[in-house]
N, C-alpha and C positions, 0 to 999 in steps of 0.2 A: 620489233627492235630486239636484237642479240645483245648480250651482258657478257662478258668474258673473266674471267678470274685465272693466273698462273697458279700450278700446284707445281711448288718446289720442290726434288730429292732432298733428302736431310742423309749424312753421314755422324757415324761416332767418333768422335777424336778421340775422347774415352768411352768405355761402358765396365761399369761393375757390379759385382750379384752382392747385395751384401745381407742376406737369408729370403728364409722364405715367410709368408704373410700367413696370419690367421685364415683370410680372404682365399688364401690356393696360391695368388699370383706371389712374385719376388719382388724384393724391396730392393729397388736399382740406384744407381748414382754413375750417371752418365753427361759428357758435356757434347751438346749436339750441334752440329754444324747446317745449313741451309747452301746448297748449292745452286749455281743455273741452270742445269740441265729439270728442265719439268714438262707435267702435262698441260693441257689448256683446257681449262671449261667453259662451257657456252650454255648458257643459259635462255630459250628461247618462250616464253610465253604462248599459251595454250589458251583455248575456252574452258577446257574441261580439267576440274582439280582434280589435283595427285602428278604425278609425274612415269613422263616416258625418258626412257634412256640408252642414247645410241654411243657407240663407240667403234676405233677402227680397229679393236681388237677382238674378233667375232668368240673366243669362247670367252670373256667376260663375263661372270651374271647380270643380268638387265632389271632383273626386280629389287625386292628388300633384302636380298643378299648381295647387293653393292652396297662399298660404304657409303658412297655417293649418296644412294636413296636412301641409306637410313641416316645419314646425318639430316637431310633434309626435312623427313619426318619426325627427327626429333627436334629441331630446330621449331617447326610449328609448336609440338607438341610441350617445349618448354616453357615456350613465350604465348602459347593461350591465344595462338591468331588459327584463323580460318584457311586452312592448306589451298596453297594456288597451284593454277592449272601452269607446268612450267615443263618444258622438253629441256631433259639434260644431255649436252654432247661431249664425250671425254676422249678426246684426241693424247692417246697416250705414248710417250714420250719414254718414262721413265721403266725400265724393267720391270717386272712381277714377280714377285718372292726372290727380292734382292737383296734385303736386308735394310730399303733406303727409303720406305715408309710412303711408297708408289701410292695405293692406295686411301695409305693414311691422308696424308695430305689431299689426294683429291677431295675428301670430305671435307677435311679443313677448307678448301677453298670452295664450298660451296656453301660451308659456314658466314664464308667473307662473305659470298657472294650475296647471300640471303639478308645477313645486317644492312650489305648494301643499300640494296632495293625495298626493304620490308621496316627494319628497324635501326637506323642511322645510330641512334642513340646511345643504342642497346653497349651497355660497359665490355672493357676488349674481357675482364674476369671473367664476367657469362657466358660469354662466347667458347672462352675454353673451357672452362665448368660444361658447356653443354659437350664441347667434344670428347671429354675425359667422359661421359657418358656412350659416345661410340666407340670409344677403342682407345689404349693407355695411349698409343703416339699423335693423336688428334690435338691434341693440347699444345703439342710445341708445335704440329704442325702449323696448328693457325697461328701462331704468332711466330713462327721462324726465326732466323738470324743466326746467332748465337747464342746459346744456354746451359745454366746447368738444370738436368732434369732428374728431380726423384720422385720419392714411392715410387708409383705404376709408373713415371714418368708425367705423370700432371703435375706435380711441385715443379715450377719454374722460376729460377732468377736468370734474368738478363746477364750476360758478360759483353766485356770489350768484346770489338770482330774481330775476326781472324784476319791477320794482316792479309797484304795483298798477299796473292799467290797464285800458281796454276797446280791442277789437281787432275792425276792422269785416272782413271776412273774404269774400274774392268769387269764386268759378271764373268764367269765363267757359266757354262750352259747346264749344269746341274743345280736344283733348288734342293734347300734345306727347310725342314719342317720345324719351324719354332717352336711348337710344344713339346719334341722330339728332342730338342735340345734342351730345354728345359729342363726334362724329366730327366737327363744325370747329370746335372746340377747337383752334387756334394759342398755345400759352401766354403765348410772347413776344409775340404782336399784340395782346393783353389791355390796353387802352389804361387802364382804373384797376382797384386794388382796394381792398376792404375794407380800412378803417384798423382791423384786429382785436385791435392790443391797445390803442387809443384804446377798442373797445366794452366791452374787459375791463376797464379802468379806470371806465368811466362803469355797466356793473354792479357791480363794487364799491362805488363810492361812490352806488348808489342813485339816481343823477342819469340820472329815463326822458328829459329832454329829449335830453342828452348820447349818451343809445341811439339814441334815433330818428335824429339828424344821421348817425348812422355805418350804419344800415342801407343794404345796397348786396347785390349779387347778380350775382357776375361774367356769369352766363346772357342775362342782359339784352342785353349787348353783342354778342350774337353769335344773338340771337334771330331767327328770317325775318321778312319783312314780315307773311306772311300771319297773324303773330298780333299784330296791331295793334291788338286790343284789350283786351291785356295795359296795355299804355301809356294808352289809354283810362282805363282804369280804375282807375289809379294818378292820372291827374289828377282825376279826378272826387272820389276820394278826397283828395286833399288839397286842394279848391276847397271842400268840404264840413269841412273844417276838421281831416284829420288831420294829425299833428305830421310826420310820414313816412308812406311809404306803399313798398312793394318787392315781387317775384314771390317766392316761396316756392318751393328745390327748382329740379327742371328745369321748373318754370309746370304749368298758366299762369297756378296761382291767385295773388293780389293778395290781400296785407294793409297796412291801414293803423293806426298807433298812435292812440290820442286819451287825453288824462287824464281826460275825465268820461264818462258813459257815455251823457248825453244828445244830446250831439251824432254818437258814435258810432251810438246807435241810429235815429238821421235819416239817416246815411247808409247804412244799412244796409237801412230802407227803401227808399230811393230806388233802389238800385242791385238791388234784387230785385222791382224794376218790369220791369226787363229783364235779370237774372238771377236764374234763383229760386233757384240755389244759392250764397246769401248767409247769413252766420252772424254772429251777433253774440256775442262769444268774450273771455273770460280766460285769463289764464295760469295755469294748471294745474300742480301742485307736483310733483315726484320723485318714483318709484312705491314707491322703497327710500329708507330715513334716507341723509338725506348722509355720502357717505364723509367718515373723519377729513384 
């Protein structure tokens, strides 16, 4: 019998640096968004323990340099059970080194998957406790929706959802090296940021115009020339009529807001004239009930 779990894309409404940690990494403050565009995993049981894993994106890594196999090993190795024989399949959906946590979240959803099947119980806390152990975006991964996320990104509280909406969604075909970016990272030279509890306020009260004015993404500012058409892309999106438009993550992908979905979906074609990895996307609810 097959087990199947969604692994959502997550975008940033906001992301802000706000220094750097004793630890190496940056102490973030970011509010993250859960979209539908994802991968699927399939989880198929074996005889023999440990895990094999396929996918339809042939250079992927297939061993413990997938998050995939190391969330799973770490998943045993938290909770003190005996590693099962399980074929993992990642039918991927979402771009790679997009800024939109492709990876992240497949582990998160094998995190679900594993509570599923192994440990019902097990508190949704642990669960991201174990993925803030695979990788800082694991944590909201598994629990999705809407959030504000800090430190590494494992501090999370729950927000309102994002109102309705459509979300024209665009990679351009150059990736950006996150630790790359990182590294000029000047906090203090950081000339604006996110106004983040102006976006808490305007999810609360349900007001997406009030979201879109404050979407911002400190990355931008300190982005090379040579992805120029990050920027591109963010006007073309809002000449096409979105509300806002902003990079997602460390880039290069480009999302823009729109209220109806027709005008989203014009520019969704248009811009997959010359990038064919364009999505036309909602927001996508919380994987677990809202915490109280």
């Amino acid at each position: 019998m097959a087990y199947t779990e969604p692994a959502y894309a997550k975008l940033n409404l906001t992301l802000d640096i706000l220094g750097r940690r004793e630890d190496g990494y940056h102490d973030m403050r970011m509010v993250m968004q859960s979209i539908d565009l994802q991968d699927l995993i399939t989880f198929t049981p074996q005889a023999e323990p440990g895990f094999t894993l396929t996918t339809n994106l042939p250079y992927l890594p297939r061993d413990g340099g997938n998050i995939a196999v190391k969330a799973a090993n770490q998943f045993f190795q938290d909770n003190r059970l005996p590693v099962l024989g399980m074929s993992i399949d990642i039918k991927k959906n979402i771009p790679v080194c997009a800024g939109m946590a492709g990876g992240s979240s497949d582990g998160a959803a094998v995190l679900r998957l594993l509570r599923r099947l192994c440990l019902p119980e097990l508190p949704q806390g642990q669960l991201e406790e174990t993925g803030g152990r695979v990788g800082s975006d694991v944590p909201y991964c598994v629990r999705g929706g809407t959030a504000l996320a800090e430190g590494r990104g494992e501090a999370l509280t729950d927000l309102p959802p994002l109102p309705p909406c459509w979300i024209a969604v665009c990679k351009p075909p150059c990736s950006i090296s996150t630790p790359e970016l990182f590294a000029q990272v000047r906090v203090k030279r950081l000339r604006c940021h996110p106004d983040t509890a102006g976006m808490l306020e305007a999810l609360s009260s349900g007001d997406l115009e009030g979201i879109a004015h404050r979407l911002y993404n400190v990355f931008e500012d300190i982005l090379p020339r040579r992805y120029a058409q990050v920027f591109e892309i963010k006007a073309a999106l809002l000449n096409m009529g979105a509300m806002a438009a902003s990079m997602t993550g460390s880039g290069p992908t480009v999302f823009g807001l729109f209220p109806e979905r027709e005008p989203a979906a014009r520019a969704v074609q248009a811009l997959s004239e010359r990038f064919p990895a364009t999505f036309l996307c909602r927001p996508a609810p919380a994987c677990f009930p809202r915490q109280p």
